[in-house]
C-alpha angles and dihedrals in degrees: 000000000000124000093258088050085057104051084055098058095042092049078060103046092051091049089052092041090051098041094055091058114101107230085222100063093061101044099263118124114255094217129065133077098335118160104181133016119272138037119319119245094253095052086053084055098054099046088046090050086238126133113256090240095051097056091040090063089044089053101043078052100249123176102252135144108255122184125221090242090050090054090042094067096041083057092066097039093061086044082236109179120228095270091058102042082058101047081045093060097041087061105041085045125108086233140025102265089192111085136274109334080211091059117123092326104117146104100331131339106271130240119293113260105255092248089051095050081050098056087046092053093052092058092082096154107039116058117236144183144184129225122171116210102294083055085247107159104247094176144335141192138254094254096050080050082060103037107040108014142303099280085184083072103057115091101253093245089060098051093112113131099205090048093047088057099055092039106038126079097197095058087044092055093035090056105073086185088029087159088056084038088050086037085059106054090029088067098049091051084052093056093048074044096064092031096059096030085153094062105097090201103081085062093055093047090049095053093038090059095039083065090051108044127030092201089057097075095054103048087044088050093057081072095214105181122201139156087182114021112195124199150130120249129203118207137193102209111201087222107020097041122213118014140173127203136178114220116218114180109209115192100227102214122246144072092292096075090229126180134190128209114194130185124220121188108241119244116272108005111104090248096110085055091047092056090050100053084039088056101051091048117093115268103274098011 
């Protein structure tokens, strides 16, 4: 992503921050002459001690010198978690304060390290897969093969997870809340986003999936932001009926970037017992 590219990016992220904000929470009336939801740029000035002007220039993406404290204050202006004021910085910055954009970013993703294949194995009753930061499917487990789909099955080039959501029917009827499902991974490629603003190759993906899907632009555009997104999923399985799951994301240390999403049957739904019954059936029964 090039500065300008960034700019870009980080001129939409304010104007979604700021327009998520209730007038009425920061002391500002709801009424009047409001245009558009959210606060106006001058209220988020003045809650962040910067001139109008200033923080004008920041949100249209000019090209300005902004300072880590200053950032700091609209931050918090905008109530941005920890998540977001990172992605935030590594965008208005001279320079991508992530990693190598080169890392790990190449050709497919390689072969699981033999511990990690292991620990995948053992979780025979929680499905899990690995993605590295271009959400590229690097492994999975027997019981994501039976849950989601047979990834064994996907060409290699097409293991991308965001890709297989929005091109897949059988993840779109497996996912009962599919849009909190897409929300999920979408803020967690936002934050590798942010963290690796100088690979050109986010840009090109966006705009690549934009082409494809029309439900793709608006759900980017929410600019959710996430390292660890948290959230219970609800699935329709076609075999084991109704599941819940609750999605933990686990950064699996190293130079690869790997992470690992794992999902645990939620308490006392049926769902462990499900996926114990799913498990002892042949594969595709």
């Amino acid at each position: 992503m090039n500065r300008q590219a960034r700019l870009k990016a980080l001129s939409e992220f304010l104007r979604s921050r700021r327009m998520a904000l209730r007038p009425e929470e920061h002391g500002f009336p709801a009424g009047g002459r409001r245009r558009t939801p959210g606060l106006r740029r001058e209220e988020v000035a003045l809650l962040a001690g910067v001139s109008p002007t200033w923080y004008t220039w920041l949100e249209q993406g000019r090209d300005i010198r902004v300072s880590a404290s200053v950032l700091d204050a609209v931050a918090k202006a905008l109530r941005l978690n920890a998540d977001e004021k990172r992605y935030m910085a590594s965008l208005a910055g001279d320079a991508a304060e992530g990693g190598d954009p080169e890392r790990g970013a190449s050709g497919e993703p390689e072969a699981l390290p033999a511990p990690l294949q292991r620990i995948l194995g053992e979780l025979d009753g929680c499905p899990a897969i690995v993605s590295d930061r271009r959400c590229r499917i690097a492994g999975w487990n027997e019981a994501a093969a039976r849950v989601f789909l047979d990834f064994g099955a996907v060409p290699p080039g097409e293991r991308n997870m965001i890709s297989l959501l929005f091109t897949r029917p059988e993840l779109q009827r497996l996912a009962v809340n599919w849009e909190q499902f897409v929300r999920g991974y979408l803020a967690l490629f936002r934050y590798y986003y942010g963290q690796y603003a100088e690979d050109d190759w986010y840009s090109g993906y966006i705009e690549e999936m934009e082409r494809r899907d029309a439900r793709f632009a608006p759900l980017w555009e929410e600019s959710r932001v996430s390292a660890a997104p948290e959230v219970i999923l609800e699935f329709r399985h076609a075999r084991a009926g109704k599941m819940q799951f609750q999605l933990t994301s686990l950064q699996a240390h190293g130079e690869r970037d790997l992470r690992v999403s794992v999902y645990t049957p939620a308490p006392e739904t049926g769902t462990d017992r499900k996926m114990r019954r799913l498990m002892g059936e042949p594969r595709g029964g």
